[in-house]
N, C-alpha and C positions, 0 to 999 in steps of 0.2 A: 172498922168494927165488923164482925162477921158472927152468923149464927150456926147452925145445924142446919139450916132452911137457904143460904147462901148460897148460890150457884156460882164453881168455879171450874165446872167443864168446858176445855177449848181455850182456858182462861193461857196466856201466854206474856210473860217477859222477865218484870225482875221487881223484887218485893223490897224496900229500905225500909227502916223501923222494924219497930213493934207492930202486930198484930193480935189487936183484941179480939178475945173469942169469948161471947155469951153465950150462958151456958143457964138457963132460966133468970134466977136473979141476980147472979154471980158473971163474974169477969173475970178472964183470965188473959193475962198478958203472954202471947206465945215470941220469942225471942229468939236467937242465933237462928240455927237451922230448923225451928220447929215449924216458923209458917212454910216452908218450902215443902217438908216431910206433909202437914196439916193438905195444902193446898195440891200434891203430887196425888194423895189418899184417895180427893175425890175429882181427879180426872185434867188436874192443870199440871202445867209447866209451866215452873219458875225458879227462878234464882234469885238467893238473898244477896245483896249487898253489901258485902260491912263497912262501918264508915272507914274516914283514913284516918291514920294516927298519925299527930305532927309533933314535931318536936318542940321541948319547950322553949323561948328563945330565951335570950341572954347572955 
């Protein structure tokens, strides 16, 4: 969970999930590339991860 108040200068490695971004009383789920674009804005490097996809068995 992260705010407008959150410090992620210098922030460095790799983000998996969701990233909740409060926004007063409101939540917003940032997803695919947006925490990476969200967290690059204000001074990090990061990379999202996305999960793997498996096949179904049978």
């Amino acid at each position: 969970m992260v705010d407008a108040d959150t410090v992620v200068e210098g922030l460095v490695g790799s983000v998996f999930g969701l990233v909740m971004l409060c926004q007063g009383a409101e939540s917003v789920e940032l997803g695919g590339v947006d925490p990476e674009r969200w967290i690059t804005e204000r001074g990090g490097e990061v990379r999202v991860l996305q999960p793997r996809r498996t096949r179904p068995r049978g």
